[in-house]
CHARMM-style PDB file with segment names, atoms N, HN, CA, C and O in Angstrom:
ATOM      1  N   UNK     1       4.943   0.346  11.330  1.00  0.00      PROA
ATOM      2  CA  UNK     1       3.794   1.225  11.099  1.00  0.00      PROA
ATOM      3  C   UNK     1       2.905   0.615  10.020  1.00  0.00      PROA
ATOM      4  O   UNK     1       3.493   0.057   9.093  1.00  0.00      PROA
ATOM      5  N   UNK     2       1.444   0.644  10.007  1.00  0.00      PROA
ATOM      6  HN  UNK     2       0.967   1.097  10.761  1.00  0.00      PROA
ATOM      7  CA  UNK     2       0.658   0.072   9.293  1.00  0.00      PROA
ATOM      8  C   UNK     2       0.123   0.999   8.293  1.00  0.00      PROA
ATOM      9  O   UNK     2      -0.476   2.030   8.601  1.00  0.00      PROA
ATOM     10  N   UNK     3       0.400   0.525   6.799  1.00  0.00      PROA
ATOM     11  HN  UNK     3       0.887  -0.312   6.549  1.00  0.00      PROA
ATOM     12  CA  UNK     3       0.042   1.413   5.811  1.00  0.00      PROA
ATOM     13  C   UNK     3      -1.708   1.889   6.132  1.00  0.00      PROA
ATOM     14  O   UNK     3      -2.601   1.185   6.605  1.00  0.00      PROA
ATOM     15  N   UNK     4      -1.768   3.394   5.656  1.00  0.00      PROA
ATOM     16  HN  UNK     4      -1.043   3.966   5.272  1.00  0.00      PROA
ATOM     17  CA  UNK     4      -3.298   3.518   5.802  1.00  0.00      PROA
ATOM     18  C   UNK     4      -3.796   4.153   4.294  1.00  0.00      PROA
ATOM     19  O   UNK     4      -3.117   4.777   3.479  1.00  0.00      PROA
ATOM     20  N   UNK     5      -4.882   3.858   4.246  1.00  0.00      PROA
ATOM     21  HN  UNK     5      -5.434   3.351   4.909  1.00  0.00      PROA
ATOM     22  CA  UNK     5      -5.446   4.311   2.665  1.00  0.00      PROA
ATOM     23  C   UNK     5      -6.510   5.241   2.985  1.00  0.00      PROA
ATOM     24  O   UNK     5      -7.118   5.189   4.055  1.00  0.00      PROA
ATOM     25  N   UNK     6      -6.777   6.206   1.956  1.00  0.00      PROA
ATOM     26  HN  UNK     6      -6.283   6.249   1.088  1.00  0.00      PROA
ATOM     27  CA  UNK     6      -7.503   7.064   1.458  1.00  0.00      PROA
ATOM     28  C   UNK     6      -8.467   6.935   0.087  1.00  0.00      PROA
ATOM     29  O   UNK     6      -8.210   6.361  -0.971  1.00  0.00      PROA
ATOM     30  N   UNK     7      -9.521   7.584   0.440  1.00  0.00      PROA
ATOM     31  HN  UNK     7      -9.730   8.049   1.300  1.00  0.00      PROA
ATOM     32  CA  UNK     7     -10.132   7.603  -1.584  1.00  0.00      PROA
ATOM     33  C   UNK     7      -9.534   8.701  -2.214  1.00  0.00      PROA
ATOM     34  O   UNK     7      -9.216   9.814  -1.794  1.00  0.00      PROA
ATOM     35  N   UNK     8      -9.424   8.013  -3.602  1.00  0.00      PROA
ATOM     36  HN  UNK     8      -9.682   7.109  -3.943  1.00  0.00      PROA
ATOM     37  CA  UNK     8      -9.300   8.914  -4.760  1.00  0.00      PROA
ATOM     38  C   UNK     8     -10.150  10.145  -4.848  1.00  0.00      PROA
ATOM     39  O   UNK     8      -9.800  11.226  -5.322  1.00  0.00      PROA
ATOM     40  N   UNK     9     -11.054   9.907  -4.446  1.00  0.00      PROA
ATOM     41  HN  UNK     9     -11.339   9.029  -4.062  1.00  0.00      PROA
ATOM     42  CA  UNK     9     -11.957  11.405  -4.726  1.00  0.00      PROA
ATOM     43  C   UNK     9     -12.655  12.298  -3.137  1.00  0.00      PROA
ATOM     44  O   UNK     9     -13.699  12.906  -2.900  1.00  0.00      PROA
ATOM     45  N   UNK    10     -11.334  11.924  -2.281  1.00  0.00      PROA
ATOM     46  HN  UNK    10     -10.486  11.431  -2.473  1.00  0.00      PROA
ATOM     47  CA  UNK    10     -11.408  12.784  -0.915  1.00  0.00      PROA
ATOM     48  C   UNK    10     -12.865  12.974  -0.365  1.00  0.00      PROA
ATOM     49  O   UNK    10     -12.891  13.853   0.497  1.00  0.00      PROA
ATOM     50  N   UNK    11     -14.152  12.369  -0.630  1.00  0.00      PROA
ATOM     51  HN  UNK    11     -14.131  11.655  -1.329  1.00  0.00      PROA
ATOM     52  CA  UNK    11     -15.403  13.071  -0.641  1.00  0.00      PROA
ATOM     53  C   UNK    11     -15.520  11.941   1.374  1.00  0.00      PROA
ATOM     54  O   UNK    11     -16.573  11.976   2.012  1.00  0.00      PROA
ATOM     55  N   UNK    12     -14.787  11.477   1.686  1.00  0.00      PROA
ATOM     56  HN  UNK    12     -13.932  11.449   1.168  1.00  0.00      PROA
ATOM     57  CA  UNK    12     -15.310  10.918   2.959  1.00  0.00      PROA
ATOM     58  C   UNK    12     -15.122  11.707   4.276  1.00  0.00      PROA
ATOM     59  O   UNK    12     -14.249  12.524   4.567  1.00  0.00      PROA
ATOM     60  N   UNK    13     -16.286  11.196   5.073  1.00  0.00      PROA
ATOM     61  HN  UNK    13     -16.995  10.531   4.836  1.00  0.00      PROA
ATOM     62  CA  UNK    13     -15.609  11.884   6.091  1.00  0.00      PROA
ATOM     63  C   UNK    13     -13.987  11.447   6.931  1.00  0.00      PROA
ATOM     64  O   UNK    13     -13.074  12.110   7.423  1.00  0.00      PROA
ATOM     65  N   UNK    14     -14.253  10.073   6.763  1.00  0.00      PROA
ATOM     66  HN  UNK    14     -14.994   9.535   6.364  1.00  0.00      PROA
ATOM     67  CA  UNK    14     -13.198   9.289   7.341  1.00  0.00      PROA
ATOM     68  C   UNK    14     -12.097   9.556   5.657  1.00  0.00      PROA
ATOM     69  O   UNK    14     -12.485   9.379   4.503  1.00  0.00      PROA
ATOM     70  N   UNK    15     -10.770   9.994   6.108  1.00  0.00      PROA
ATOM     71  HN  UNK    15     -10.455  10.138   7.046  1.00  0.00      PROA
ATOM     72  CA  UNK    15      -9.690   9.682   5.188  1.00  0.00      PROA
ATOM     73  C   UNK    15      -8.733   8.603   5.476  1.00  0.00      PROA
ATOM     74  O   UNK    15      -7.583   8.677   5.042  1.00  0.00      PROA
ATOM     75  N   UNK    16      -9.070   7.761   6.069  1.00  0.00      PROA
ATOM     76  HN  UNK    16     -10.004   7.701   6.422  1.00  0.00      PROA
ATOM     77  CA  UNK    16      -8.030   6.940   7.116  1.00  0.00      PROA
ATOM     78  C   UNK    16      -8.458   5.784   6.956  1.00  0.00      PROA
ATOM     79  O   UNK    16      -9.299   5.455   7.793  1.00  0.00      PROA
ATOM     80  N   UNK    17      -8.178   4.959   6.122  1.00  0.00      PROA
ATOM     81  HN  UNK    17      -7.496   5.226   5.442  1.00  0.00      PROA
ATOM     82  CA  UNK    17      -8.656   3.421   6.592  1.00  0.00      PROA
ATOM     83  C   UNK    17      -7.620   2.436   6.554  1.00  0.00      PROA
ATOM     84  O   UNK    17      -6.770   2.715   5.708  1.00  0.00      PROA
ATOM     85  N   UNK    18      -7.403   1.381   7.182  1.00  0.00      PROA
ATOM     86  HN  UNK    18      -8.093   1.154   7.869  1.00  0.00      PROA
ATOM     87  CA  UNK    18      -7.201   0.419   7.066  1.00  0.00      PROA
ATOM     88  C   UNK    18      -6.893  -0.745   6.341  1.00  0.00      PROA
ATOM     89  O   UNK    18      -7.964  -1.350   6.287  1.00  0.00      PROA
ATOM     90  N   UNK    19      -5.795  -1.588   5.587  1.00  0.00      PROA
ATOM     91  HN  UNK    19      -4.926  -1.096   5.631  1.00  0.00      PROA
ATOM     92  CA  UNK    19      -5.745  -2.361   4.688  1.00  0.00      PROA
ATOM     93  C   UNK    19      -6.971  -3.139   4.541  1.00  0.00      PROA
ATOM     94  O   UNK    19      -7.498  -3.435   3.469  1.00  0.00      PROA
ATOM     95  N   UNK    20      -7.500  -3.533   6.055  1.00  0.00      PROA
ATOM     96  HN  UNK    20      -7.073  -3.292   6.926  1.00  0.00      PROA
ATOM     97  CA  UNK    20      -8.828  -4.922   5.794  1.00  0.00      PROA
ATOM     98  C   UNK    20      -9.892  -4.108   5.453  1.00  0.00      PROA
ATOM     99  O   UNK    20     -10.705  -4.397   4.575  1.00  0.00      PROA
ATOM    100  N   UNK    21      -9.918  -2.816   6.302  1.00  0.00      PROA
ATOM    101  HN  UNK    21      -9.257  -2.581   7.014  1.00  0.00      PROA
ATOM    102  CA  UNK    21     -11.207  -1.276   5.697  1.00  0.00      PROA
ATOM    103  C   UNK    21     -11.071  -1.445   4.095  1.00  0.00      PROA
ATOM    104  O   UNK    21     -11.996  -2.017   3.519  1.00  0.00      PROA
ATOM    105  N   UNK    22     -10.300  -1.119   3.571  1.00  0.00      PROA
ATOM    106  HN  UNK    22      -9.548  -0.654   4.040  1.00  0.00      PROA
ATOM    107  CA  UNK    22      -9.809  -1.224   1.690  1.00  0.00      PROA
ATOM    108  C   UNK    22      -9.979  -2.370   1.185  1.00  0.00      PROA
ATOM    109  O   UNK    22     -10.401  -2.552   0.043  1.00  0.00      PROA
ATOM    110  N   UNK    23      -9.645  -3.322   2.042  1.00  0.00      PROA
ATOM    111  HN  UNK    23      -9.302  -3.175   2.970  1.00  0.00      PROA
ATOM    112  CA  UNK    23      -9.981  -4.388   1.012  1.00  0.00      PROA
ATOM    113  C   UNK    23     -10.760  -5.160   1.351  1.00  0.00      PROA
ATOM    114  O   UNK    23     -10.956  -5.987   0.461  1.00  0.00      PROA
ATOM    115  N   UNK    24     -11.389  -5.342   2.308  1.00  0.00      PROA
ATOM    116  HN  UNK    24     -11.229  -4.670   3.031  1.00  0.00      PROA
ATOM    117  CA  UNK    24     -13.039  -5.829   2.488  1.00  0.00      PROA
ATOM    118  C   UNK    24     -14.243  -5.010   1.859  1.00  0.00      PROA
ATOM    119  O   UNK    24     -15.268  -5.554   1.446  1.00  0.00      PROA
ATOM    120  N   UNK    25     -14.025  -3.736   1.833  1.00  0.00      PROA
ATOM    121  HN  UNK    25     -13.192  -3.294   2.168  1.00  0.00      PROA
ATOM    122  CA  UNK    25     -15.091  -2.684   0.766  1.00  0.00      PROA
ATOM    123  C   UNK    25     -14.634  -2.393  -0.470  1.00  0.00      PROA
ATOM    124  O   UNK    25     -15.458  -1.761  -1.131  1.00  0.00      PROA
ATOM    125  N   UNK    26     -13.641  -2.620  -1.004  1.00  0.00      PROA
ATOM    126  HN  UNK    26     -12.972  -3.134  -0.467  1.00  0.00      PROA
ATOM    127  CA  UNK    26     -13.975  -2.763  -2.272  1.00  0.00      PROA
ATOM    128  C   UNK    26     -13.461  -1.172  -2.277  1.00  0.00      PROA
ATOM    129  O   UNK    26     -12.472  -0.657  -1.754  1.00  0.00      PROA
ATOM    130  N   UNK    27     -14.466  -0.646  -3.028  1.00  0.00      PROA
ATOM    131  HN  UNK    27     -15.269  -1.065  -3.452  1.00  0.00      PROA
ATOM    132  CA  UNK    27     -14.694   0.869  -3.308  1.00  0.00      PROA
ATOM    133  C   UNK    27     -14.852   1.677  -1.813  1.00  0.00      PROA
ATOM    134  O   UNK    27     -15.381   1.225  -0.798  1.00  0.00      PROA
ATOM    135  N   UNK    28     -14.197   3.072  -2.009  1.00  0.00      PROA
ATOM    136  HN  UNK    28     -13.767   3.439  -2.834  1.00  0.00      PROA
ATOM    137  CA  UNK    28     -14.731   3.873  -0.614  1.00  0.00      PROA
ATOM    138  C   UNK    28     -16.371   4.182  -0.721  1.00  0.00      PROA
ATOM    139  O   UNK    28     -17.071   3.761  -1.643  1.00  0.00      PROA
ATOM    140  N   UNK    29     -16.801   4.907   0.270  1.00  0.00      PROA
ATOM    141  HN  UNK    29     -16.233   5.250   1.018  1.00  0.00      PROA
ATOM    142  CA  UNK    29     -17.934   5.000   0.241  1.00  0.00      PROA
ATOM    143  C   UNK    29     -18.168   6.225  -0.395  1.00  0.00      PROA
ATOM    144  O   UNK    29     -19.326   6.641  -0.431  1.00  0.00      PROA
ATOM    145  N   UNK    30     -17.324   6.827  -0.868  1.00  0.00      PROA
ATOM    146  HN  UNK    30     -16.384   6.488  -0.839  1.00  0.00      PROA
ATOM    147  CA  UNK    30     -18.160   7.993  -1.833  1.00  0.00      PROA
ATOM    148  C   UNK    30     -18.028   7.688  -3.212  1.00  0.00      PROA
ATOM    149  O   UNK    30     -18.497   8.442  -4.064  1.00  0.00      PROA
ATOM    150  N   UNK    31     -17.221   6.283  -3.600  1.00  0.00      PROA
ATOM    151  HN  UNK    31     -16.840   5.671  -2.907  1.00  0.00      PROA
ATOM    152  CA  UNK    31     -17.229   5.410  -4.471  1.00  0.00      PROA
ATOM    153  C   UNK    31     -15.987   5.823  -5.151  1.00  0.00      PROA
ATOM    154  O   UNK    31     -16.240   5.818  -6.355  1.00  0.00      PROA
ATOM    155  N   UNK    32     -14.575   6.234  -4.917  1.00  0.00      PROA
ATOM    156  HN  UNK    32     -14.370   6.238  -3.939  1.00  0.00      PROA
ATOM    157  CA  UNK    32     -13.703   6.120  -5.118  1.00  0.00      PROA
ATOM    158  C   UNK    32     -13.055   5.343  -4.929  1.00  0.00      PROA
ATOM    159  O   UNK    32     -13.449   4.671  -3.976  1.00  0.00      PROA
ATOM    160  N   UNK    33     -11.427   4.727  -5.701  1.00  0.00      PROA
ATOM    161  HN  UNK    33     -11.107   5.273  -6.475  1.00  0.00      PROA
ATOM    162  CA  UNK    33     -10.640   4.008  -5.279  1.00  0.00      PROA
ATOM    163  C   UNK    33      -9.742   3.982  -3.892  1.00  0.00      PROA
ATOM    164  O   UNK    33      -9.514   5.147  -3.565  1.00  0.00      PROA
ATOM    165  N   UNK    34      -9.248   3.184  -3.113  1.00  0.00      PROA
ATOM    166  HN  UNK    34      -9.433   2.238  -3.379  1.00  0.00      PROA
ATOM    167  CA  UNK    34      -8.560   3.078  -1.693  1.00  0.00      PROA
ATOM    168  C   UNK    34      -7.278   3.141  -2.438  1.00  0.00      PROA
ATOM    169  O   UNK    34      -6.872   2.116  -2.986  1.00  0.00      PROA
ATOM    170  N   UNK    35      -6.460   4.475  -2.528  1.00  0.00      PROA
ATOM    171  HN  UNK    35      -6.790   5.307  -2.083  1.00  0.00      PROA
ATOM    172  CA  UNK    35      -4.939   3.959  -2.794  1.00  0.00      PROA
ATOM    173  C   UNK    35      -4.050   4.702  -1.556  1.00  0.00      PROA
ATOM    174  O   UNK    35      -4.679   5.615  -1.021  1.00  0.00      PROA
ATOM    175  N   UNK    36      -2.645   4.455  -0.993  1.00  0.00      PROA
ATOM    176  HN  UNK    36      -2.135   3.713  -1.428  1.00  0.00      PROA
ATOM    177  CA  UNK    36      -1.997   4.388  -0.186  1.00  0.00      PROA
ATOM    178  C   UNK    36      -2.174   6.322   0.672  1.00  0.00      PROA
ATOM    179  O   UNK    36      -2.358   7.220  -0.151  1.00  0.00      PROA
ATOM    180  N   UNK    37      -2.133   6.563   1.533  1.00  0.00      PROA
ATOM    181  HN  UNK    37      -1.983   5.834   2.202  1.00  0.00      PROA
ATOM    182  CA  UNK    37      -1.744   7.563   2.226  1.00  0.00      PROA
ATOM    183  C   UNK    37      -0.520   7.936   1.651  1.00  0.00      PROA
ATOM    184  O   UNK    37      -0.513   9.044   1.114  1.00  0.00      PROA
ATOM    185  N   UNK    38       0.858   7.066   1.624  1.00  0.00      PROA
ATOM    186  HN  UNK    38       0.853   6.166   2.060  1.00  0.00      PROA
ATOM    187  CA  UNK    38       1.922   7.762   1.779  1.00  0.00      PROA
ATOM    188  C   UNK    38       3.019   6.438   1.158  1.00  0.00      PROA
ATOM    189  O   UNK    38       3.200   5.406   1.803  1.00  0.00      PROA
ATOM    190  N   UNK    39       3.552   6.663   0.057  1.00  0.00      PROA
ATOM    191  HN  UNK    39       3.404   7.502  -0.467  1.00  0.00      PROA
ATOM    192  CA  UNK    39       4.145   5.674  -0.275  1.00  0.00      PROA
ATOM    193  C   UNK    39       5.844   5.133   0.535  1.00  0.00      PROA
ATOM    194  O   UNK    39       6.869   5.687   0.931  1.00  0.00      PROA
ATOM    195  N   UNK    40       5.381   3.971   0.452  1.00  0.00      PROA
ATOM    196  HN  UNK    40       4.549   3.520   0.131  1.00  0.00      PROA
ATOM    197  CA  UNK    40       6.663   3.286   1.328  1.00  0.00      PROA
ATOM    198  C   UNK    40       8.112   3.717   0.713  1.00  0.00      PROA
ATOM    199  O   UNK    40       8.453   3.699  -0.469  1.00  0.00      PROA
ATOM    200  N   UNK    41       8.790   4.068   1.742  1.00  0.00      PROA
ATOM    201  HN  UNK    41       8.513   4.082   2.703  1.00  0.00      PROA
ATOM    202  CA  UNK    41      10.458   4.135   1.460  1.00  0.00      PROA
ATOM    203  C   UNK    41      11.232   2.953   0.881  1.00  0.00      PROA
ATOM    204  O   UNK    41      10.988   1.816   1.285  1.00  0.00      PROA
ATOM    205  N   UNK    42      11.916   3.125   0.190  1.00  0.00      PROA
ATOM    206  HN  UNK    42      12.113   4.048  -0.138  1.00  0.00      PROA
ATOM    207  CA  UNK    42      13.115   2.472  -0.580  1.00  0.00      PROA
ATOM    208  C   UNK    42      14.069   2.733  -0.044  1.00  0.00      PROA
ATOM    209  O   UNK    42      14.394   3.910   0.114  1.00  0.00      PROA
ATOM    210  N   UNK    43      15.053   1.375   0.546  1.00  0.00      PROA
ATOM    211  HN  UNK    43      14.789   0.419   0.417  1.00  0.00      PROA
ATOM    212  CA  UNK    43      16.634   1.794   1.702  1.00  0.00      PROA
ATOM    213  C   UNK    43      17.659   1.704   0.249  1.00  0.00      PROA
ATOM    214  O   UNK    43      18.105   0.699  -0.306  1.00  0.00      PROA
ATOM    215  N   UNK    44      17.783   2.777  -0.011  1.00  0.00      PROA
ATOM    216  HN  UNK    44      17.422   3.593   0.440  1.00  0.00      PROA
ATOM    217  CA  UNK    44      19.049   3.120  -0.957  1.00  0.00      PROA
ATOM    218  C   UNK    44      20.259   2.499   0.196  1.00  0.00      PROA
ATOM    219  O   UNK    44      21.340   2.285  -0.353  1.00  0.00      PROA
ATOM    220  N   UNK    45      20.231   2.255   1.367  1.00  0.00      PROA
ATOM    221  HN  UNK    45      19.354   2.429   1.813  1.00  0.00      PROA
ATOM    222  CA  UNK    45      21.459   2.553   1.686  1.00  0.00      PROA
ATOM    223  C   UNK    45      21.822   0.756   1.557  1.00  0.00      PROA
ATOM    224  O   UNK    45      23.007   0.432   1.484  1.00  0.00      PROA
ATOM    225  N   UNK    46      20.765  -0.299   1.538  1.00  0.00      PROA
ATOM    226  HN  UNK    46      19.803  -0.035   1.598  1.00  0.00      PROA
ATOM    227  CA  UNK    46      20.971  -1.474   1.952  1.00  0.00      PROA
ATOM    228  C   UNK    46      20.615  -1.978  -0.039  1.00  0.00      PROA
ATOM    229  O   UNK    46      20.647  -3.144  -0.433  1.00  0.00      PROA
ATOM    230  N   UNK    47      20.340  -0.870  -0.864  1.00  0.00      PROA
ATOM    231  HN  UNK    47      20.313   0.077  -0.544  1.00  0.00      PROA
ATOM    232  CA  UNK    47      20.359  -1.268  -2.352  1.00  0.00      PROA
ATOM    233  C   UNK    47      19.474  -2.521  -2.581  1.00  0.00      PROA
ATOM    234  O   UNK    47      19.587  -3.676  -2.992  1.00  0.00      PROA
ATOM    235  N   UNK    48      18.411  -1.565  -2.032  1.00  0.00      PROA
ATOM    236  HN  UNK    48      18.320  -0.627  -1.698  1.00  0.00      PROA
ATOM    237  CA  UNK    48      17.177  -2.436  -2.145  1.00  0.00      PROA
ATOM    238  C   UNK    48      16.668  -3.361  -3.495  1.00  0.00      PROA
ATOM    239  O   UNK    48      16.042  -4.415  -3.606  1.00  0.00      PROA
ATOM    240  N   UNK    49      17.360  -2.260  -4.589  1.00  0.00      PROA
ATOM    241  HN  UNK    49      17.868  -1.404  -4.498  1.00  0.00      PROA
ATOM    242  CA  UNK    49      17.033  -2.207  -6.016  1.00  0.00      PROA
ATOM    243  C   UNK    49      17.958  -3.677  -6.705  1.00  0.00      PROA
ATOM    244  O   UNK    49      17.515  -4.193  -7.732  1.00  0.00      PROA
ATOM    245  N   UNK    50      19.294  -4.277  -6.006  1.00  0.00      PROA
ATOM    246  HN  UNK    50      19.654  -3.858  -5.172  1.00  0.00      PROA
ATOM    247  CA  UNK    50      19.872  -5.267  -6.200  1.00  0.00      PROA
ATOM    248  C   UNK    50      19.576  -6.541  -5.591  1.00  0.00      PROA
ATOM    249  O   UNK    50      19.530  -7.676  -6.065  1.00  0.00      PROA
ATOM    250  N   UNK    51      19.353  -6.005  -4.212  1.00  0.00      PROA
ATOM    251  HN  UNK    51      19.391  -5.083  -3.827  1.00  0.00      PROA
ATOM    252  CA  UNK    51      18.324  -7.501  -3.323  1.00  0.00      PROA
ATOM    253  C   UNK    51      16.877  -7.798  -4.834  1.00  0.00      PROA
ATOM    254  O   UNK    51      16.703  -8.566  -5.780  1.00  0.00      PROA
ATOM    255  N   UNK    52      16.427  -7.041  -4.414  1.00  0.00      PROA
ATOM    256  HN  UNK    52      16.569  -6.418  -3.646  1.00  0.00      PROA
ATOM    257  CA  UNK    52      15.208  -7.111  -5.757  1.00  0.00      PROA
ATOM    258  C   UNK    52      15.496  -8.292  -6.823  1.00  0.00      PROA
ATOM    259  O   UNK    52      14.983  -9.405  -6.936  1.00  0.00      PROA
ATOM    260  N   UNK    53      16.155  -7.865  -7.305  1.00  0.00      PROA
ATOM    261  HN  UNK    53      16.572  -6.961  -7.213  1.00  0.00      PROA
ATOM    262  CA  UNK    53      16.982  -8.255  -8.670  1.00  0.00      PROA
ATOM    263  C   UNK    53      17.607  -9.775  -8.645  1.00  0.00      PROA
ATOM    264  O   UNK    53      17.906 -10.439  -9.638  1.00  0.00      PROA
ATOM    265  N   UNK    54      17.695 -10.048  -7.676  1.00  0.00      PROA
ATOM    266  HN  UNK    54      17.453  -9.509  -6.869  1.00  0.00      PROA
ATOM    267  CA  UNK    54      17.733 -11.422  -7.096  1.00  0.00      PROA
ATOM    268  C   UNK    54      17.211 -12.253  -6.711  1.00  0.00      PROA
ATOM    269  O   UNK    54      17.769 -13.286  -6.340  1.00  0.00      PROA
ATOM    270  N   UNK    55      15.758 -12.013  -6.680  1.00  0.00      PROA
ATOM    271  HN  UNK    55      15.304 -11.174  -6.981  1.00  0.00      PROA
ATOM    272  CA  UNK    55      14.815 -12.654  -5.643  1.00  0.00      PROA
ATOM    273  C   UNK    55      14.034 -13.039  -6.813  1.00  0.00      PROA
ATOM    274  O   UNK    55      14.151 -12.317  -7.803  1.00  0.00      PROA
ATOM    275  N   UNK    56      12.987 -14.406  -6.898  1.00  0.00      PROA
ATOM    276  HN  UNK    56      12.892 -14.992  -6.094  1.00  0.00      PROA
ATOM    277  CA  UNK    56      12.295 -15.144  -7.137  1.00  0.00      PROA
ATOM    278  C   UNK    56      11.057 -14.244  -7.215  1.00  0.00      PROA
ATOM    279  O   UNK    56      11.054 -13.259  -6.477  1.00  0.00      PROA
ATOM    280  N   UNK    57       9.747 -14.508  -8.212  1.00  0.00      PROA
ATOM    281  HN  UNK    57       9.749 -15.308  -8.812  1.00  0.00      PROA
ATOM    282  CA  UNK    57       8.885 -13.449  -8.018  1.00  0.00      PROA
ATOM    283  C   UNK    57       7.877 -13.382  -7.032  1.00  0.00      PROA
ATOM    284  O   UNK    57       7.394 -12.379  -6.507  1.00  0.00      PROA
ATOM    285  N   UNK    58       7.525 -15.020  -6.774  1.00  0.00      PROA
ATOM    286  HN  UNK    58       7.918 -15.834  -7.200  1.00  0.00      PROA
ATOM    287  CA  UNK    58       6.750 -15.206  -4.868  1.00  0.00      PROA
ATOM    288  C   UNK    58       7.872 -14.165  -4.012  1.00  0.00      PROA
ATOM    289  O   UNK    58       7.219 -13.330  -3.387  1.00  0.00      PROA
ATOM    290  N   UNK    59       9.252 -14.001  -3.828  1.00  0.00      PROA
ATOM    291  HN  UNK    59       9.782 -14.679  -4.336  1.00  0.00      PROA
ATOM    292  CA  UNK    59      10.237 -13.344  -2.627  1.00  0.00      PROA
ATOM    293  C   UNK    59       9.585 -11.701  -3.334  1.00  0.00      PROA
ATOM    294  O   UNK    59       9.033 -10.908  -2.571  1.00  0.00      PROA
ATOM    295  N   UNK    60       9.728 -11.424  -4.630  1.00  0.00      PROA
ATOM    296  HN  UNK    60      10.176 -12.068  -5.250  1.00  0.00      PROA
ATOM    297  CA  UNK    60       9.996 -10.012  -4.626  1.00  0.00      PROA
ATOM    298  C   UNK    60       8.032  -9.790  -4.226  1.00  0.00      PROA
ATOM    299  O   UNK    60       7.672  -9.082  -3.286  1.00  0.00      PROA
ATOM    300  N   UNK    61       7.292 -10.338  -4.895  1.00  0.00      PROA
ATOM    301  HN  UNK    61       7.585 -10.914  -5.659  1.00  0.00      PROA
ATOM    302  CA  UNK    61       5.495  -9.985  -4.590  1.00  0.00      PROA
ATOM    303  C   UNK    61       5.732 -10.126  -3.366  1.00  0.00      PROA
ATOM    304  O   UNK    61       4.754  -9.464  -3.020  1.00  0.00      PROA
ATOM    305  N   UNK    62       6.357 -10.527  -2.066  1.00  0.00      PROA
ATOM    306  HN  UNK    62       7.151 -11.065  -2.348  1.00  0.00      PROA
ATOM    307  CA  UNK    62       5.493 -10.298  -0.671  1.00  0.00      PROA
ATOM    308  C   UNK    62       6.342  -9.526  -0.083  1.00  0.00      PROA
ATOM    309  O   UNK    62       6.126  -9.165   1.074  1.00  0.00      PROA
ATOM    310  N   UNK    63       7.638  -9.068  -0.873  1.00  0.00      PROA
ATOM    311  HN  UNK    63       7.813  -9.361  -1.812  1.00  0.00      PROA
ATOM    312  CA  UNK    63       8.641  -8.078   0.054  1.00  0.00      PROA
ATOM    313  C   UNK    63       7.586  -6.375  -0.933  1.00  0.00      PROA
ATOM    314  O   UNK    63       7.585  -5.235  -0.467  1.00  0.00      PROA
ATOM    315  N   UNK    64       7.118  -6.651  -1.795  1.00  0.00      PROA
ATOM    316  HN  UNK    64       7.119  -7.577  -2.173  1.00  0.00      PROA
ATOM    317  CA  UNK    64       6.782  -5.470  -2.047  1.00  0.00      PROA
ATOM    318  C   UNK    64       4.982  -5.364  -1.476  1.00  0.00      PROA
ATOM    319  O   UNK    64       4.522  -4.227  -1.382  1.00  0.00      PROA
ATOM    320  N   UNK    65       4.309  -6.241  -1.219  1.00  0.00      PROA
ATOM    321  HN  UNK    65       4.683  -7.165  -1.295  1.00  0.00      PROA
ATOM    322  CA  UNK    65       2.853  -5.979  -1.055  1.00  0.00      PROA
ATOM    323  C   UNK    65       3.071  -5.818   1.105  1.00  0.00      PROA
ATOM    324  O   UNK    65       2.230  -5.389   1.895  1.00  0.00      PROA
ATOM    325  N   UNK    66       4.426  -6.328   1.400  1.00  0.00      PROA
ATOM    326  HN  UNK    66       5.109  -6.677   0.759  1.00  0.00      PROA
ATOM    327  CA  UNK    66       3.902  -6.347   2.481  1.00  0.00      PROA
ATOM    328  C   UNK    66       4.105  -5.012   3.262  1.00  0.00      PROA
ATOM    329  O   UNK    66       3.660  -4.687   4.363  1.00  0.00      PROA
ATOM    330  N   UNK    67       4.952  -4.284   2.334  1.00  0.00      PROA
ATOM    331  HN  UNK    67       5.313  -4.548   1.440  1.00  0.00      PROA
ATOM    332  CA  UNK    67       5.531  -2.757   2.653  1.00  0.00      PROA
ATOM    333  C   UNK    67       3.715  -2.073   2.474  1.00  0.00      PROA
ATOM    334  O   UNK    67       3.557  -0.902   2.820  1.00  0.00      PROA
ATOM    335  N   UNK    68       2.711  -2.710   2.045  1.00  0.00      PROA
ATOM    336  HN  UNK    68       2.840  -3.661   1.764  1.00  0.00      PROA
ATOM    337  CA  UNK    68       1.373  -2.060   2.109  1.00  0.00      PROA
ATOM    338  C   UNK    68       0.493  -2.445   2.703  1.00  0.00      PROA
ATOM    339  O   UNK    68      -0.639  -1.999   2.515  1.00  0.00      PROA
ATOM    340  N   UNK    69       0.782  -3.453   3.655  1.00  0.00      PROA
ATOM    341  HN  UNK    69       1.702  -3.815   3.807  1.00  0.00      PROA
ATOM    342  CA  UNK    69      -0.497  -3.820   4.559  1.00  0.00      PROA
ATOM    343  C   UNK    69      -0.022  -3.568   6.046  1.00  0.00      PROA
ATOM    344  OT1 UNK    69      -0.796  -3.765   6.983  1.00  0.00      PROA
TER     345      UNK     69
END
């Protein structure tokens, strides 16, 4: 499923955009920030929090930015 973003200050008609919508414009158009719809899950069951903890910071930046695009 593909993360979708919203503005900070709800004033659009559209609430729904797109990672490349967010980050090709910059600002929404009622000039709020694009932050996430719905924040990504954490697998407690696979102890996400110890894989983490192991990983190099290029491994942990694209296991965490890619849970947002």
């Amino acid at each position: 499923m593909q993360q979708r973003y919203k503005s900070t200050r709800g004033g659009t008609a559209q609430d729904d955009y797109s990672f490349e919508d967010a980050l090709f414009s910059g600002y929404a158009p009622d000039g709020g920030l694009f932050v996430p719809v719905s924040l990504p899950s954490i697998n407690r069951e696979k102890d996400q929090y110890s894989l983490w903890s192991n990983m190099t910071f290029p491994e942990l930046a694209y296991d965490v930015l890619v849970r947002h695009i």
